[in-house]
N, C-alpha and C positions, 0 to 999 in steps of 0.2 A: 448397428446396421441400419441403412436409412434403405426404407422400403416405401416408396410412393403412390404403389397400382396393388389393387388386391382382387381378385374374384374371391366371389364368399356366397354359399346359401343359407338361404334363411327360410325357416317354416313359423308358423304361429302355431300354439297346442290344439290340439284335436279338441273339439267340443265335446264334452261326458253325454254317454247316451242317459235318455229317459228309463225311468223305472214302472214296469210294468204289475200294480200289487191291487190287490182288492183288499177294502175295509172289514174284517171279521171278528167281530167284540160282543160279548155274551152283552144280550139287552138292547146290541144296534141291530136292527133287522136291514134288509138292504144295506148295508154300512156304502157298496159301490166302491167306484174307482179311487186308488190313492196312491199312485204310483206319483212321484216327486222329478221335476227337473234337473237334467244334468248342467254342469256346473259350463262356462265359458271357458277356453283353453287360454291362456297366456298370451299375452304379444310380443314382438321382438322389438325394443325400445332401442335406437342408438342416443346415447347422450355425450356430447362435446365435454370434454376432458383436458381443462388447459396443460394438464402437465405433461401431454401424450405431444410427440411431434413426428410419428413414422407409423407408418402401418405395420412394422413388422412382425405385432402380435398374429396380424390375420394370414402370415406365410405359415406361421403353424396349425393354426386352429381354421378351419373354414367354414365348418358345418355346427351351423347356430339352432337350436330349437328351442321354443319354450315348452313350459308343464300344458300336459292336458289337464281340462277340466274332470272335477272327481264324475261318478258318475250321481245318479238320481236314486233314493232310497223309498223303501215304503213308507207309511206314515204322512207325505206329503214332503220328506225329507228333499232338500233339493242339495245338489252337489257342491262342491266348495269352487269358487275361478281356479283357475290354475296361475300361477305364479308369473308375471312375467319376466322375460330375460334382459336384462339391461346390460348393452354393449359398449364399451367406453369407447369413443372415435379420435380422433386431434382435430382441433381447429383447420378451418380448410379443408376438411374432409366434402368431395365431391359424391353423388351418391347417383349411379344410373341403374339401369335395368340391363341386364345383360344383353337379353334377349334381344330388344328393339334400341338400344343406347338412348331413350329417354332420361333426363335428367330429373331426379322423382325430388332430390335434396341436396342441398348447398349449406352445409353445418358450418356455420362461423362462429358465432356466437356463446361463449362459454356459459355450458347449461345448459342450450337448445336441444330439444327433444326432438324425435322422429319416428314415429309407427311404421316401423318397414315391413312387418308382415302381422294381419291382424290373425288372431286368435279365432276358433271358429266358434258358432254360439251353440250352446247347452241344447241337445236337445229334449223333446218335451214328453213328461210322460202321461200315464195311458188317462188321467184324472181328468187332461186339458182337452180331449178327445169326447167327453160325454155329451150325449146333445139327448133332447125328448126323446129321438126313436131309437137311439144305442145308447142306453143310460149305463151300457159297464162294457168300453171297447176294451179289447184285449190285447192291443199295441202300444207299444211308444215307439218315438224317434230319434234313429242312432245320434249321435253328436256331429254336429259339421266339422269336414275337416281344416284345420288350419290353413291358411293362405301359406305361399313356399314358392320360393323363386329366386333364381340368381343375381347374384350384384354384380357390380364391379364398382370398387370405390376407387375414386383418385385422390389424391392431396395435393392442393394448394397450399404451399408455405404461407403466413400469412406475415407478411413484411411490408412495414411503412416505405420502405426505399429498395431498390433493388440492383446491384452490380451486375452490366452484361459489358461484354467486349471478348475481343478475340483470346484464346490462352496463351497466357503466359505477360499479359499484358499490364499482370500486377494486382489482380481483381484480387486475392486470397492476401497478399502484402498488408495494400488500404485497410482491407476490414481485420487483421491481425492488430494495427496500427490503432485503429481509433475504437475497438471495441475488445472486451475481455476471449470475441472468440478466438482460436487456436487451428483453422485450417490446415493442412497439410502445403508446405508452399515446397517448393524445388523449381528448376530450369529445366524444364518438358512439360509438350502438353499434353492437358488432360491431367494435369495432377490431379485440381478436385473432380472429384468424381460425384458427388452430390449438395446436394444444396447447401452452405454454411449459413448458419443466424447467428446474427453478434446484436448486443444494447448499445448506442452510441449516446454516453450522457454527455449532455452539452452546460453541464449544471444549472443550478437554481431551479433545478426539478424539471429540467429539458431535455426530452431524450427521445429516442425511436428503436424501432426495428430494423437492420439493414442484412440484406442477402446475399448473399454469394452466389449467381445461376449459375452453372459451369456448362461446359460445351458448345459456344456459339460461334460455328463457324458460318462459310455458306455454304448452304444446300442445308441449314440446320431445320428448315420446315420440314423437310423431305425425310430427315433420319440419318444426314450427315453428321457424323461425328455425334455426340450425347445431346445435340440442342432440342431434337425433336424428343427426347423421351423429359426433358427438362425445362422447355420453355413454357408450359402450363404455369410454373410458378412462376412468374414473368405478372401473371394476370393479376394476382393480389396486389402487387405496389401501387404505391400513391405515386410515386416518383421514383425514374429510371437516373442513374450515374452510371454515362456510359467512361468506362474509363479504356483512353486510350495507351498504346507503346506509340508516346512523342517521338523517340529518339529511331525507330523499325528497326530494331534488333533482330526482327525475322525476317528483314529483308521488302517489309512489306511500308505501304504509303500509308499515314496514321487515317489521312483525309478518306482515303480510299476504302479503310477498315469503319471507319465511322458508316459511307455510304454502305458497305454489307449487310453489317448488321442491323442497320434500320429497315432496308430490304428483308431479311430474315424476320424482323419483327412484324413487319406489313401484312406479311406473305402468312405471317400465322393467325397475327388478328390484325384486324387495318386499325383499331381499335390504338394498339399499341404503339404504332409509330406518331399517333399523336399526346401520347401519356406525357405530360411534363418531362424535361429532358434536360440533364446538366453534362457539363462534359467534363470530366479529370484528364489534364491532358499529363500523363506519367513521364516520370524518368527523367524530369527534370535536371537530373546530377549528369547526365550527357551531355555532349557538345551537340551532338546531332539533333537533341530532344530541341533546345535552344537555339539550334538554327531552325528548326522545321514549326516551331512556335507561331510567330505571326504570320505566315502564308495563311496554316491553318485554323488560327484564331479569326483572324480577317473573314477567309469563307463561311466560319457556322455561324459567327454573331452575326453574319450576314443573311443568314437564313433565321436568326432568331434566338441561337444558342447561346450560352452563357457557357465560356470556356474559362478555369483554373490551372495554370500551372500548378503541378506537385511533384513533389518526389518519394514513395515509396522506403527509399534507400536511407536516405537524409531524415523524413517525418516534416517535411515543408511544405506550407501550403493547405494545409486539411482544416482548418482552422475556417477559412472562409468557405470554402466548398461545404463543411458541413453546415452551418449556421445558414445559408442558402438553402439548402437541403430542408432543414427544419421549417422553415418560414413556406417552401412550397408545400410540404406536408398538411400546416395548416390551414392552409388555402385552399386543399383537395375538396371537391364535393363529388359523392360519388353521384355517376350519370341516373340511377333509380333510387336516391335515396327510400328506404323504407324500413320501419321497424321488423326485426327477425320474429316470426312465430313461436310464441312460448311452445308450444305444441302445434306438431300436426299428423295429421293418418294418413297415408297412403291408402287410399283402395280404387284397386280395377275399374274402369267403367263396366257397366254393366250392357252387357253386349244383348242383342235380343236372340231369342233365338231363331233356326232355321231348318229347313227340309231339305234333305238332297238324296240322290241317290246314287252307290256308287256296290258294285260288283254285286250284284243284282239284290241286294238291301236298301230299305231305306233308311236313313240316319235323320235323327233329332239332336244338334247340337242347341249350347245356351247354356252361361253359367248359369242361373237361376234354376233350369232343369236338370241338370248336368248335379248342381247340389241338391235338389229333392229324392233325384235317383241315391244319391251317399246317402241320405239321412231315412230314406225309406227300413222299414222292418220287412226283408224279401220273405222272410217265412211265414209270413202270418198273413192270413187269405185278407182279413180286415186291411191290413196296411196297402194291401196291392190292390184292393177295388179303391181305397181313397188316392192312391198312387192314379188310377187309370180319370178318376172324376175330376181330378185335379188339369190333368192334362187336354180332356175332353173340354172342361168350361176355358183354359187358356187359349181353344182354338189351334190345338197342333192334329187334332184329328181330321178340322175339315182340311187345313193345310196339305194334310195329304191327300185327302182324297182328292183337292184340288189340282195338287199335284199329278195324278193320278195312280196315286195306290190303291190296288182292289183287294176286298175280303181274302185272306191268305195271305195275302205279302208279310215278310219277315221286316218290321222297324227296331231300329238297332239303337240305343241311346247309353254310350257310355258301354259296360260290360253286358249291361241286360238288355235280351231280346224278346221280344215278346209279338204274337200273331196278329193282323188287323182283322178286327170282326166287328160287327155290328150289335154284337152279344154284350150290354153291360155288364156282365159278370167276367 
């Protein structure tokens, strides 16, 4: 089953909370704090997997998490990482954000790494808390929680050359012909239903990638016919073979169908109507193919194009078509060349935070505070004065009161609520 588009979420492990112990050993007087840190929670790694060519792992499986970190032990014991989860993708694996359709990762490269969701960090226990005037606090901090957010991945085929033209026009034939692939062919459209990849060895160690795109009619930007859910893999090729029905067995002008589809391809990226561009002109074993020959050879070389008679039927012709092929291929520069990142992280900007007030509360949003409220110990008086100083020297107290919140008002931050007062404690 060839599956191209996946939604998928993914968490990183929860961070191990801190351990809350005091030191108590015949001979150590004071012994003090020695509670140990919790351990980091795992990441969600995806790594390019040449062998993989479909998402249709991720139609069964969706929901990716890694290990939590262990938690934090006495003794100074601190917790173990948690393990991360490594998720094998295919080359061409596109990688967005659900959410907002930002593109976070572009996996090509067999190996290439990608941090899609970080692990959160250990939090600290009650030993890292001692200062001169509270030489033995009685908290630690819970574990932050993992990062978690939806995907949506796409696949780009990743082909040196690529087959588009109308159906039926012989595209599945060719690539049967000059490579070991096995397409579904018949006389109706829409036989292929999804992308075919065949090796086309031209020997002495010469060979390529070539694809099959199925579904290009017009209106195929729009979501006529399969083009729109298929012309993404259009984007990988070095070089486009458009091949045409010389002979219009459907009735249709070959010259005519050439104009369509480069239309279609414009209309999706303008990008692509200028991609290197051959033309197969098929069905050469027709009369009709062979009278409609030079009109239309005459107009594309006249635009630029390098047209081939062939025949599908016969196997004539392919010989110099591919060998052209090959020679643009290595000619290709891509428009940004750049070397792939061995590694890289994803993570959030960090947003500042803000005041507002809505249904007669006021609200403190801010990932930064937003995670001190997770990692806060709510039951321990110690934790919730250092919770309140923290926020007091960050400047969200005068904020409000800038804002105008007065002694009484309810500030709402995340699940916890707490009174505005002028009372440090």
């Amino acid at each position: 089953m060839f599956v191209d588009v996946a939604r998928i979420y993914v968490k990183g492990g929860d961070g191990g909370r801190g351990s809350n112990a005091v030191r108590r050993e015949k001979f150590i007087p004071m012994g003090g704090p020695w509670g140990g840190d919790g351990g980091r929670g795992g990441d969600v790694v995806f790594v390019v997997d040449p062998g993989l060519n479909t998402l249709v792992d991720f139609k069964y499986q969706k929901h990716f998490k890694a290990e939590r970190g262990e938690h934090g032990g006495p003794k100074r014991m601190h917790g173990r990482k948690g393990e991360d989860l490594v998720v094998k993708v295919p080359p061409g694996t596109v990688v967005k954000d659900d959410d907002t359709g930002e593109i976070l990762f572009d996996l090509v490269e067999p190996g290439q790494r990608a941090v899609v969701a970080r692990g959160g960090r250990g939090g600290r226990g009650n030993m890292r808390f001692a200062t001169p005037t509270n030489k033995c606090p009685t908290f630690y901090e819970k574990g932050e929680p993992g990062e978690e957010r939806w995907l949506l991945l796409e696949l780009k085929v990743v082909a040196d050359a690529g087959l588009v033209g109308f159906p039926n026009a012989g595209k599945s034939t060719f690539l049967s012909a000059v490579s070991a692939a096995r397409p579904k062919i018949a006389n109706y459209p829409f036989t292929t239903l999804s992308p075919v990849l065949g090796v086309v060895d031209l020997g002495e160690g010469r060979s390529f990638v070539i694809a099959d795109i199925p579904g290009l009619i017009e209106g195929a930007h729009q979501g006529v016919g399969l083009g729109h859910e298929f012309l993404r893999h259009v984007e990988r090729t070095k070089v486009l073979i458009h091949v045409l029905d010389g002979a219009g067995t459907e009735g249709r002008d070959p010259l005519s169908d050439f104009d369509v589809i480069q239309q279609e391809l414009r209309a999706y990226n303008p990008e692509l109507a200028e991609r290197p561009t051959l033309v197969a002109f098929n069905k050469m074993d027709l009369p009709d193919a062979r009278e409609n020959l030079p009109r239309v050879r005459a107009a594309l070389e006249a635009r630029g194009y390098r047209v081939f008679p062939i025949s599908g039927a016969t196997r004539e012709g392919f010989r110099p078509l591919l060998e052209a092929a090959y020679d643009l291929i290595r000619q290709w520069v891509p428009p940004e060349p750049a070397a792939p990142e061995a590694e890289k992280v994803y993570r959030p900007k960090e947003d500042e935070w803000r005041v507002y007030r809505y249904g007669g509360i006021w609200h403190v949003a801010g990932r930064d505070i937003e995670r001190l409220v997770a990692m806060t110990m709510w039951e321990n008086d110690e934790a919730v004065q250092r919770f309140m100083r923290i926020l007091k020297a960050k400047g969200v107290e005068q904020a409000l009161r800038d804002a105008g919140a007065q002694d009484g008002d309810t500030v709402r931050i995340c699940d916890i609520e707490f009174v505005l007062t002028d009372d440090p404690e």
